[in-house]
C-alpha positions in Angstrom: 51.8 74.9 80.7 53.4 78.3 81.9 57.0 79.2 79.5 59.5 81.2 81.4 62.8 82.9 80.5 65.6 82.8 82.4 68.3 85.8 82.0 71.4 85.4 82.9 72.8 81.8 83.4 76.3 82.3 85.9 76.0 80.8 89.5 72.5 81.5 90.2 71.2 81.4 86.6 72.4 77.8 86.1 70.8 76.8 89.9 67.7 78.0 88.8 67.8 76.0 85.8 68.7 72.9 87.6 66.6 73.0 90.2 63.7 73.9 87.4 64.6 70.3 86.0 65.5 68.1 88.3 62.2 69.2 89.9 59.6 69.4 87.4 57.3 66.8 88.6 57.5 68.2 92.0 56.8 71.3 90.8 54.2 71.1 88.6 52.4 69.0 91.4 52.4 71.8 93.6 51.4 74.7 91.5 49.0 72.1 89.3 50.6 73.6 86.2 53.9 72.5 84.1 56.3 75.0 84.4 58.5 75.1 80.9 61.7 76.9 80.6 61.1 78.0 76.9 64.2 80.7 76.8 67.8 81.4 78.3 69.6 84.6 77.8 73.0 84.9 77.6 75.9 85.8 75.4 77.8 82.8 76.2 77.3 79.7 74.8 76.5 75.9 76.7 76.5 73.6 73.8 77.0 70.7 77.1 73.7 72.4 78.7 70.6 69.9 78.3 68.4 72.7 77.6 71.3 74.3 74.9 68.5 74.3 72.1 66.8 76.9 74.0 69.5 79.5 74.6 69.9 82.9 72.8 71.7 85.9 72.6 68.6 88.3 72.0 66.5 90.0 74.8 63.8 90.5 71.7 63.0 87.0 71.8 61.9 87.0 75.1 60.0 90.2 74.9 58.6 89.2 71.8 57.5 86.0 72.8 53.9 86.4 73.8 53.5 82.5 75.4 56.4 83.4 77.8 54.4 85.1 81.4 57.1 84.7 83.6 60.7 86.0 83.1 63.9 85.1 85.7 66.2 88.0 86.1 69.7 86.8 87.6 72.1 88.7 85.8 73.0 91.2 88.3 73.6 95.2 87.8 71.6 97.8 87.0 72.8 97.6 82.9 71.0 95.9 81.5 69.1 94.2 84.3 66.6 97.7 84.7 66.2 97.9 81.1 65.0 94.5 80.6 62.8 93.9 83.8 61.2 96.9 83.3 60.5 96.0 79.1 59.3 92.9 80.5 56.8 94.2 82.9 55.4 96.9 80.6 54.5 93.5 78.3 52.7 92.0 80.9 55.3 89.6 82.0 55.8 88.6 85.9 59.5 89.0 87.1 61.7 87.1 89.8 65.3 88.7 90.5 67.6 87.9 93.1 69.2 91.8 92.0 69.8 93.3 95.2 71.4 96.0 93.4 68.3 96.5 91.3 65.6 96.0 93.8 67.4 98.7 96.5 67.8 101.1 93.7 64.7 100.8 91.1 62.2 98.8 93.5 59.2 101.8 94.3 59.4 102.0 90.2 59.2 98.1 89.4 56.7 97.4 91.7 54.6 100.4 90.6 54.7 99.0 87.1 53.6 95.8 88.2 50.7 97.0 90.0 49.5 98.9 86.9 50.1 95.5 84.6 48.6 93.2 87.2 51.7 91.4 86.9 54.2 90.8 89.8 57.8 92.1 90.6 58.9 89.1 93.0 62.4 89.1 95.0 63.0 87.0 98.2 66.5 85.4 97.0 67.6 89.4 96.8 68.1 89.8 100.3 68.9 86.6 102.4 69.3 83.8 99.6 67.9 81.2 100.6 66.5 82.3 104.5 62.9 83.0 103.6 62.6 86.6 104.9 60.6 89.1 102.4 57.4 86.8 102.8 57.6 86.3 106.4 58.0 90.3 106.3 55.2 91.1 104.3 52.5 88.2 105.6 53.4 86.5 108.7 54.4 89.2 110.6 52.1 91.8 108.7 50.1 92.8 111.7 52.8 93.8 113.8 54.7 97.1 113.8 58.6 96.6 112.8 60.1 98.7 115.8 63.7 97.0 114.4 65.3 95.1 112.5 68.9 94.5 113.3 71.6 91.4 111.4 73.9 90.3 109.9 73.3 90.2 105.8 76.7 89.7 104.6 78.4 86.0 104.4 81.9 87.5 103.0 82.1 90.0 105.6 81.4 87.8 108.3 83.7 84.9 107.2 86.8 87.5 107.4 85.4 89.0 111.1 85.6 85.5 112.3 89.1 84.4 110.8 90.4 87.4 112.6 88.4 86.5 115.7 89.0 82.8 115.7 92.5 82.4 114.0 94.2 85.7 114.6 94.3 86.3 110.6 94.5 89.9 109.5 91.9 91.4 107.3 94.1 90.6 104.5 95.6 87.2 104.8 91.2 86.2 105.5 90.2 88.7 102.2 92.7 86.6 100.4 91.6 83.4 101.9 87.8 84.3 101.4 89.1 85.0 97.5 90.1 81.7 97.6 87.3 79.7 98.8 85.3 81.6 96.4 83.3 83.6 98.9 84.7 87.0 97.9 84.9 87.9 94.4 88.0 89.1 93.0 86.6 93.0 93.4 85.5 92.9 97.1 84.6 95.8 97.5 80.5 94.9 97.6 81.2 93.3 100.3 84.2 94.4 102.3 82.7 98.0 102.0 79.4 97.3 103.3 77.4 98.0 99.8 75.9 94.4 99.5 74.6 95.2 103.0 73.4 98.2 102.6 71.1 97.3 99.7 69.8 94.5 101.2 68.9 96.8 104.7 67.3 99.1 102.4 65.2 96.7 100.9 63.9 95.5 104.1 63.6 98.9 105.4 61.6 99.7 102.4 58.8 96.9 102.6 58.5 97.2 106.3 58.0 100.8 106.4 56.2 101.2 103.3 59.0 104.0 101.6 61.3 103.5 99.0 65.4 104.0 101.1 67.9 104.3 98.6 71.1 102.9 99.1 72.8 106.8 98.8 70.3 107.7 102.0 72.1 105.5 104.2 75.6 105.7 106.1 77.5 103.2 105.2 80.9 102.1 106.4 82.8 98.6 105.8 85.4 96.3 107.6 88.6 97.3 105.7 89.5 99.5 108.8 89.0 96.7 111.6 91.9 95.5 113.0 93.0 92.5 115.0 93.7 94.8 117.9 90.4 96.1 117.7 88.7 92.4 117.5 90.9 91.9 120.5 89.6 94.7 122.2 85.8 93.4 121.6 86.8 90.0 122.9 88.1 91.5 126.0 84.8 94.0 126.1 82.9 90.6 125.8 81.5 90.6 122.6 82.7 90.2 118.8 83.1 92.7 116.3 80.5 92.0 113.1 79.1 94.2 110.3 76.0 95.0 111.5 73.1 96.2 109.1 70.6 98.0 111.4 66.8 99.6 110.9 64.5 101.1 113.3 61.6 103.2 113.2 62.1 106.7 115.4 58.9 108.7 115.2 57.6 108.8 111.9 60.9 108.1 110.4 63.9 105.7 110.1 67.2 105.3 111.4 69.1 103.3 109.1 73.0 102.1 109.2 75.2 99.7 108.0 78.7 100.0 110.2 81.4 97.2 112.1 80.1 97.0 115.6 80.8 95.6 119.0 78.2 93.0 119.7 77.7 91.4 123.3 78.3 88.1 123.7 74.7 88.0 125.6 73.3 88.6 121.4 73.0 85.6 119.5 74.4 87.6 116.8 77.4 87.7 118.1 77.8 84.0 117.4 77.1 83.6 113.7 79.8 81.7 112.1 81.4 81.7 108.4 79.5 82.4 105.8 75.5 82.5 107.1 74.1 85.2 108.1 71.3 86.4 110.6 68.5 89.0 111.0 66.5 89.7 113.9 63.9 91.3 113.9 61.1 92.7 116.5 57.4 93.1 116.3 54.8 95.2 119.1 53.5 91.9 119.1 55.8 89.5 118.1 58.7 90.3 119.8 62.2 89.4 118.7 62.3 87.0 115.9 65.3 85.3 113.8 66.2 84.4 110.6 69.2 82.6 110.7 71.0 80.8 107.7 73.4 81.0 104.3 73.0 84.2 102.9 74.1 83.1 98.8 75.5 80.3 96.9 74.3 78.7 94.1 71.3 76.1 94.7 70.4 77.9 98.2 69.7 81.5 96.2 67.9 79.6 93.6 66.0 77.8 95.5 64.2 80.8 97.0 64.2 81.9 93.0 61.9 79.1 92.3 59.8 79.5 95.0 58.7 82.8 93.9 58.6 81.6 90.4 56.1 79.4 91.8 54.3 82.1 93.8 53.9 83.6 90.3 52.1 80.7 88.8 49.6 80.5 91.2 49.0 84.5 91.5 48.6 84.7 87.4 45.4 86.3 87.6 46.0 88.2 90.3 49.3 90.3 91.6 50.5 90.1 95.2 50.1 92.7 97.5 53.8 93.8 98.0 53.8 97.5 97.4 56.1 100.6 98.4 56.1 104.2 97.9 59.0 106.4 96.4 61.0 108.1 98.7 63.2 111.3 98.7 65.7 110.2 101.4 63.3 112.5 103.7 62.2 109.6 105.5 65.6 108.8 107.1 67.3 111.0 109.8 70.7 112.1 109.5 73.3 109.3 111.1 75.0 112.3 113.3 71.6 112.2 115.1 71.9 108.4 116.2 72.6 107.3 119.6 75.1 105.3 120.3 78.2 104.1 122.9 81.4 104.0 121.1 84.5 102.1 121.7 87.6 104.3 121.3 91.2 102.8 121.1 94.7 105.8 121.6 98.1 105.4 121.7 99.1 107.6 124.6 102.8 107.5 126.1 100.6 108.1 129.9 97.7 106.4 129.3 96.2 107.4 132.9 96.5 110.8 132.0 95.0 109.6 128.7 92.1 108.0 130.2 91.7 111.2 132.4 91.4 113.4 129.3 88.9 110.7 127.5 86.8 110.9 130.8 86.9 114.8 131.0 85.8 115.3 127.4 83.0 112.6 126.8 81.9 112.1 130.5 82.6 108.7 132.3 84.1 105.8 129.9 84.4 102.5 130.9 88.4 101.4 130.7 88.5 97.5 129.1 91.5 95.6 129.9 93.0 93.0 128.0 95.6 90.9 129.1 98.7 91.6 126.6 97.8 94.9 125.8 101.0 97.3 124.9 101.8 99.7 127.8 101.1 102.8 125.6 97.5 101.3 124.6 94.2 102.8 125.9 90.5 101.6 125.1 87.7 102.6 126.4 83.7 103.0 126.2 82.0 106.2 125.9 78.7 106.9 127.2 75.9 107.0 124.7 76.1 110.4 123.0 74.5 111.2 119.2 77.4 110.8 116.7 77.6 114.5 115.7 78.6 115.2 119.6 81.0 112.5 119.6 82.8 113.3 116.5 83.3 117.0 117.8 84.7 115.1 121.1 86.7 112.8 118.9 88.4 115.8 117.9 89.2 117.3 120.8 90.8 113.9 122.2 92.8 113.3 118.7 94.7 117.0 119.9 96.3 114.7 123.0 96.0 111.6 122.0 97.1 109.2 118.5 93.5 107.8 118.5 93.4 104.5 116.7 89.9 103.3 115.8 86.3 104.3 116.7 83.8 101.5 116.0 79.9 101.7 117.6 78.7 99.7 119.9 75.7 97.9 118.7 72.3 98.1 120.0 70.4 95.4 119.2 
């Protein structure tokens, strides 16, 4: 029989439990062992649970509990999650998280830890819920080198994007709709400012190309400045506007960015809907691959939870091979140094004189035209230029024009 601990029994906490139930049999069939849950931490109490015997209040009775090999962290946070995990590791006890937050900012650590215990530091749920993605990373496409990886990794984000794209809803009236249907929290601000994103990119940056990015390495920009005229504007382009995370090897380093973008109608990711989320990603040999699916909630999260909880049963002599080195932020290249085309968007009282300016200082834009537009409204394409360039541009256009928005143009 193999005892776990779960800590932390909210949303996902309370999935993994029930799914750790209701499946036993299953379970135990596949990984020929019974897998117990012997302890639950957390400071409330479930007296209607049908495991409420085995609850507590006291990480020392996990730690201290020598028959318990596995341990379940979904509590979320750094404080006390990296405490904890990392107690729990230094006693020789396996750990599955679904902490994003923890993984992106403590992983290289954790994992190094684990290797020296010849225990395991397990965490698929942490980036795509329940879209298998960190194992397909790390085995099935481990003889192929990641050129990029490119998706969508937010479900909140992209459930306002396509309210304002589909129902003409402003970023507020869909924030406070989102609230509502319980896909936002009542602090946002994860999501809407591309954090959650960013984490999860830099975990997947991380394993691929074998150094530790921390979250404060990359830029990071969210959706709270999108506009309806602007997702207008992309529809008339011919694409949608989405938060796009975005990783690709450049040399011997990384360019890494999390950042609303125009994406082209002829991209599939320019068609997820709601809440689910979508992550290409190309191999030398592979080619383009997708991983395409919901992104959180309560049984889908746990569900990949368990499965590594699983992996750890039958790897209890022996660790995986998941493994990253610490990194200093060297390993990424400044943002101003990307490449991209940006779509620019001026109030201008002559617009052709405008446009004439726009072309003189970044070269020749494209003009798009939307049916509707105000007279005094201008938007146009630049040519691809690195973002240091077209910032110093930017500026020298704000001097004759009320510029509006700014927002990349994806290249995917």
């Amino acid at each position: 029989m193999i005892q776990i601990a779960v800590m932390g029994h909210g949303v996902v906490g309370s999935g993994v439990t029930e799914i750790l139930l209701k499946h036993a049999d299953k379970i135990a069939e596949k990984v020929n062992e019974e897998v117990c849950i012997k302890k639950v931490l957390d400071l409330r109490e479930f007296p209607d649970s049908p495991i409420a015997d085995r609850f507590t209040k006291d990480f020392n009775d996990i730690i201290s509990d020598d028959e318990i090999s596995i341990v379940v962290e979904v509590m979320g946070g750094l404080k006390p999650a990296y405490d904890f995990v990392k107690q729990c590791l230094e006693n020789g006890k396996s750990v599955v998280t679904s902490n994003k937050e923890l993984v992106a900012a403590k992983g290289a650590e954790l994992l190094k830890i684990a290797e020296e215990k010849n225990v395991n530091f397990l965490f698929e749920a942490s980036v795509g819920g329940a879209i298998p993605i960190i194992r397909p990373l790390h085995q099935c496409l481990a003889a192929n080198d990641i050129e990029k990886i490119n998706g969508i990794l937010n479900g909140t984000t992209n459930f306002i994007l396509n309210k304002m794209i589909n129902d003409n809803m402003s970023f507020e009236d869909a924030l406070d709709l989102a609230q509502d249907k319980g896909y936002a929290e009542r602090d946002p601000s994860a999501d809407i400012e591309g954090h959650d994103a960013c984490r999860k990119i830099c975990i997947l940056a991380s394993l691929v190309y074998g150094t530790h990015v921390y979250p404060d390495s990359v830029h990071t920009e969210g959706i709270t400045k999108v506009t309806l005229t602007d997702v207008e504007y992309a529809q008339a382009w011919g694409g949608a506007v989405k938060l796009i995370a975005s990783a690709r090897k450049n040399g011997d380093k990384q360019e890494i960015i999390v950042a609303p973008m125009f994406v082209s109608n002829d991209c599939q990711l320019s068609n997820v809907d709601g809440v689910y989320n979508e992550l290409l990603v190309r191999g030398d040999s592979s080619g383009s691959i997708g991983f395409y699916g919901r992104g959180a909630g309560k049984l889908p999260t746990a569900s990949a939870v368990v499965a590594d909880v699983m992996d750890c049963v039958l790897h209890k002599d022996k660790r995986r091979s998941i493994m990253w080195k610490d990194g200093n932020g060297e390993n990424v290249i400044p943002y101003e140094n990307y490449v991209n085309a940006m779509y620019v968007l001026v109030n201008a009282e002559d617009t052709s004189a405008a446009f004439a300016k726009a072309n003189e200082i970044f070269g020749e834009c494209e003009k798009i035209a939307m049916n509707g537009a105000a007279d005094n409204e201008l938007a146009f394409v630049t040519p691809e230029l690195a973002y240091s360039d077209f910032s110093a541009k930017y500026e020298k256009l704000a001097q004759v024009a009320d510029v509006k928005s700014a927002i990349r143009i994806a290249k995917i």
